[in-house]
C-alpha positions as a Python dict, from the first residue, in 0.01 Angstrom:
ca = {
    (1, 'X'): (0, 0, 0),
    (2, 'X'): (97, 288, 169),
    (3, 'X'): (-34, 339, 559),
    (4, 'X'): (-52, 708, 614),
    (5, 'X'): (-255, 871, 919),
    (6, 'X'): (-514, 1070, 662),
    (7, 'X'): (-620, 691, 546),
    (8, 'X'): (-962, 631, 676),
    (9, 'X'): (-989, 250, 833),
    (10, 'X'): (-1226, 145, 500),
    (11, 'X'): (-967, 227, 235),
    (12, 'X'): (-721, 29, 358),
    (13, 'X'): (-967, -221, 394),
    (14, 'X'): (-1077, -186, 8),
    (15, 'X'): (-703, -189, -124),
    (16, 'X'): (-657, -488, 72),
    (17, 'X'): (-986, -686, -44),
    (18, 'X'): (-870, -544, -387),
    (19, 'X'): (-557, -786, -393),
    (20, 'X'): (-788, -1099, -213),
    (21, 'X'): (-1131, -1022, -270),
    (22, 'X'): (-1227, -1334, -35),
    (23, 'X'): (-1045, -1155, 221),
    (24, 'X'): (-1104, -898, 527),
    (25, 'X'): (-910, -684, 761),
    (26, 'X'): (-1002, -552, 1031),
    (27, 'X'): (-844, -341, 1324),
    (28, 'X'): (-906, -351, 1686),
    (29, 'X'): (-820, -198, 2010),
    (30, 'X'): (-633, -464, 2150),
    (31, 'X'): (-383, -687, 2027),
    (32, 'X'): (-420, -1065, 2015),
    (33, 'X'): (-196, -1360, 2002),
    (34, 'X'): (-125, -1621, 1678),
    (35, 'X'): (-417, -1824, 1653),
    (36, 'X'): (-641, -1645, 1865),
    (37, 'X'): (-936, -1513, 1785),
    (38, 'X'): (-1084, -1093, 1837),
    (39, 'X'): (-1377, -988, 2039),
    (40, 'X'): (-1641, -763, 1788),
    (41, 'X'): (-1676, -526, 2093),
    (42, 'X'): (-1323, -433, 2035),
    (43, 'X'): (-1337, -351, 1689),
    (44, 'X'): (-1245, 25, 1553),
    (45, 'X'): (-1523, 172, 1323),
    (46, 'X'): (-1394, 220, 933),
    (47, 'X'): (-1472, 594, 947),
    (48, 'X'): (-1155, 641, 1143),
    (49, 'X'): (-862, 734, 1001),
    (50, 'X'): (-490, 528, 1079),
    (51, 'X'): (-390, 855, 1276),
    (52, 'X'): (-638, 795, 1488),
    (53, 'X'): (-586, 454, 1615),
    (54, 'X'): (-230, 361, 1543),
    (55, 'X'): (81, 372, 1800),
    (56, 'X'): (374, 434, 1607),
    (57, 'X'): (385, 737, 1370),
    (58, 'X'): (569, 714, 1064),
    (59, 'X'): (409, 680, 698),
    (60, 'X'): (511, 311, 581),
    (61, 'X'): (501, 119, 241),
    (62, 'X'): (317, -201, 313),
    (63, 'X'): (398, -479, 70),
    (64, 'X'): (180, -711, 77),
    (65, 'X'): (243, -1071, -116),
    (66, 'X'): (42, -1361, -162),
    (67, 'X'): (348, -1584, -14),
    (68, 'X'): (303, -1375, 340),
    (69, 'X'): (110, -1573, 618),
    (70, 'X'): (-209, -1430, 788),
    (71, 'X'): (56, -1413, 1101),
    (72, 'X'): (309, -1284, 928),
    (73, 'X'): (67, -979, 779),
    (74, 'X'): (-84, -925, 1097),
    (75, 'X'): (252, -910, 1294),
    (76, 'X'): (394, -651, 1054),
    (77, 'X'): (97, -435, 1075),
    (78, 'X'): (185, -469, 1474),
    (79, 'X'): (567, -369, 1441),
    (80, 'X'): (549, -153, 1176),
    (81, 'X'): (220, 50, 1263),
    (82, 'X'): (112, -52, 1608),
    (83, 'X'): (-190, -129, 1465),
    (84, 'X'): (-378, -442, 1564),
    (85, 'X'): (-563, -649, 1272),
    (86, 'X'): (-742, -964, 1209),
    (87, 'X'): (-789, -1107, 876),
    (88, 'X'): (-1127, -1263, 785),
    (89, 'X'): (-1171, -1527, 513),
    (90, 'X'): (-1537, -1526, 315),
    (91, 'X'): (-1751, -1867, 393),
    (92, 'X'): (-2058, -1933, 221),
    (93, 'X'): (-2381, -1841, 352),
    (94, 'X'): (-2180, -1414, 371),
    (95, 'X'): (-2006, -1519, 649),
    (96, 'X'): (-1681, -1384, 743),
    (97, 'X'): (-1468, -1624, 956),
    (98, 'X'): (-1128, -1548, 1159),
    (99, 'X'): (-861, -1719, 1040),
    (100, 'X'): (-716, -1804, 1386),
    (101, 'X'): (-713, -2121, 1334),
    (102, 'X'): (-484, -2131, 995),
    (103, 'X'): (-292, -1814, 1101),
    (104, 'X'): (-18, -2017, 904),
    (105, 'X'): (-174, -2021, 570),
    (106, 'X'): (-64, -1767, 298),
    (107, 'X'): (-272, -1487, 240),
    (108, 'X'): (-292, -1621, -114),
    (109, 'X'): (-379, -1998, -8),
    (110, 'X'): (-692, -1832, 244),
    (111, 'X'): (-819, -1629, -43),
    (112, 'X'): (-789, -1942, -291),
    (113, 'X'): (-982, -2186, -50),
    (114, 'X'): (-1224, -1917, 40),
    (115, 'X'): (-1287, -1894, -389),
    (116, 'X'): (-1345, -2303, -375),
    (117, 'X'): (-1582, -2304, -89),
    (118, 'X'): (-1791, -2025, -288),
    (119, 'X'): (-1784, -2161, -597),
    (120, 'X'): (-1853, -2508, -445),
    (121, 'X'): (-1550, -2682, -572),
}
């Protein structure tokens, strides 16, 4: 995934939910600590674009692998961007929880126990 400033907030969004579709990002104003949790109010809308928002300005690869934790993903997009993000796990009922609690789960284990809890396994 490539992180470019003429990316608008929603299609990085989509290419990641394209690789865990039980899975959200999404970028705030602030940065937050491992396991610990963002405010709504401080939430960027998706119609901005990475230029925009982000602190450091260089055009990155992102390569994003199952094996990577939540942390992990969320402190690259930190050092590498200066971007702040939060991922989101689907629950039933269309919720979308914060995975502060299991910041040390893979990206691919949050997405697999999101699938279970939907399918009711």
């Amino acid at each position: 995934m490539i992180i470019s400033d003429e990316k608008r907030i929603s299609q990085v969004q989509e290419a990641f939910s394209k690789l865990f579709p039980h899975l959200n990002l999404k970028f705030y104003k602030k940065a937050h600590s491992a396991m610990e949790g963002s405010q709504a109010k401080e939430e960027w809308g998706t119609d901005l674009t990475i230029g925009e928002i982000r602190n450091i300005q260089e055009d990155k690869d992102l390569k994003i692998q199952g094996s990577m934790t939540v942390g992990e993903l969320e402190q690259t997009f930190e050092n590498k961007f200066g971007l702040h993000v939060q991922v989101f796990r689907e629950s039933t009922g269309g919720i979308w929880l914060q995975t502060t609690a299991t910041d040390d789960w893979t990206l691919q284990a949050q997405n697999d126990r999101s699938e279970a809890m939907l399918s009711g396994s």
